[in-house]
Each structure stands twice: as C-alpha cells, then as structure tokens.
BALOBA-1460 file (C-alpha; in Angstrom, 3 decimals):
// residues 48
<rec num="1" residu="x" x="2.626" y="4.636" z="10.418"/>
<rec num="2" residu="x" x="3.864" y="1.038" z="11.166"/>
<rec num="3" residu="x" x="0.958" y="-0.482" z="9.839"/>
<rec num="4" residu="x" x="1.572" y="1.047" z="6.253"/>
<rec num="5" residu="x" x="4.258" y="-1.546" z="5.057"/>
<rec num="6" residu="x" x="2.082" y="-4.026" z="5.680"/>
<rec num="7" residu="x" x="-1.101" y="-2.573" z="4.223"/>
<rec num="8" residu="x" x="0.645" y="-1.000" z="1.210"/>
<rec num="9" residu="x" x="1.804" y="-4.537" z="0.522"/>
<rec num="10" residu="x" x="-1.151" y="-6.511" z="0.870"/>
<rec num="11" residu="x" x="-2.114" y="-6.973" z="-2.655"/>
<rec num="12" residu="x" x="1.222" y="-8.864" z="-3.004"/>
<rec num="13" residu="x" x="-0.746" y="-11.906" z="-0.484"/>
<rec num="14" residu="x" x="-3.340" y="-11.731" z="-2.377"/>
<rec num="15" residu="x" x="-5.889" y="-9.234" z="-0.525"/>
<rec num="16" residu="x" x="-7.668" y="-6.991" z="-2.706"/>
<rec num="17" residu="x" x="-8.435" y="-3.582" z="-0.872"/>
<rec num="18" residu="x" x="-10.477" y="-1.996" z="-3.790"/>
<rec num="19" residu="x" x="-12.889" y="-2.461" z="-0.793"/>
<rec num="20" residu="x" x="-11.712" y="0.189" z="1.423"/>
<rec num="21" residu="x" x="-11.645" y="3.202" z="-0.063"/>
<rec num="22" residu="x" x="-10.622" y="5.356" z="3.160"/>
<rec num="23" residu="x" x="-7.247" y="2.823" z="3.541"/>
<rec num="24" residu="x" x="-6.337" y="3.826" z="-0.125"/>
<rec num="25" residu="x" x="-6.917" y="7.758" z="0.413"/>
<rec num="26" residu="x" x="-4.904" y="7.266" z="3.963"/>
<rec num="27" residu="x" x="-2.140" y="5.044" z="2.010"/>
<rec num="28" residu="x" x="-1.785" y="8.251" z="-0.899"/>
<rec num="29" residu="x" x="-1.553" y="10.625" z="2.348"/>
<rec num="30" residu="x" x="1.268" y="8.360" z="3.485"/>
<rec num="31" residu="x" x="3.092" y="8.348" z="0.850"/>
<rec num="32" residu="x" x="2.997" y="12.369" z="0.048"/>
<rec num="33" residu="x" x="4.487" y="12.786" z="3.022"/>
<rec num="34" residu="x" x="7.820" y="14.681" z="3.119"/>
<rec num="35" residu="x" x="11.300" y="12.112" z="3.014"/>
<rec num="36" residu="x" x="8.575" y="9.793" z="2.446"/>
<rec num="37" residu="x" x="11.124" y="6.612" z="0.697"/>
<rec num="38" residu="x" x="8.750" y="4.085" z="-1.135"/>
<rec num="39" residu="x" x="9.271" y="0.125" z="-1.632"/>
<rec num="40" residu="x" x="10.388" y="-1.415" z="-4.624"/>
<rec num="41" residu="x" x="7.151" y="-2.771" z="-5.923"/>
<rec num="42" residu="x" x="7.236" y="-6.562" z="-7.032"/>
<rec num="43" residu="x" x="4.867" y="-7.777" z="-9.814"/>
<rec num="44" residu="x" x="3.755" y="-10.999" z="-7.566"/>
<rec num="45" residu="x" x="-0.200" y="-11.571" z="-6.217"/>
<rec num="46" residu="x" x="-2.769" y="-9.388" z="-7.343"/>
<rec num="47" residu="x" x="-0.237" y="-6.602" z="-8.379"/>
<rec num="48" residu="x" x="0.768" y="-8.834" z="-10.823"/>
C-alpha cells in the first residue's frame, strides 16, 4: 500500500505507465477500497 502514492503519481514526473497494465488494474483495486481518501490530482507532466 505505501508504494501507491508514489505510483499513482508517476505520470506527474513524467513516466507513462500505459505500459503496465497489471499496475493500473492493481492502482483501480486500490482505490475501491473502503475509506479509501484520493489525492487532489494536479494537471502538471503527462496528466497534463
């Protein structure tokens, strides 16, 4: 679980991770999660 922050926000440096399909599906399992509280998302790197 400590490694989704960083994951989920790795677009914002600039790392695309169309790539890996199975760290997108875990990421949307993540987030379904019960009390799950997302990040504000920022329009910077490639989520911009």
């Amino acid at each position: 679980m400590s490694r989704c922050t960083a994951i989920s926000r790795a677009p914002e440096g600039n790392v695309d991770l169309s790539a890996y399909r199975n760290v997108d599906a875990w990421l949307c399992r993540v987030k379904a999660l019960p009390r799950f509280v997302p990040f504000a998302q920022t329009k910077i790197g490639l989520a911009a």
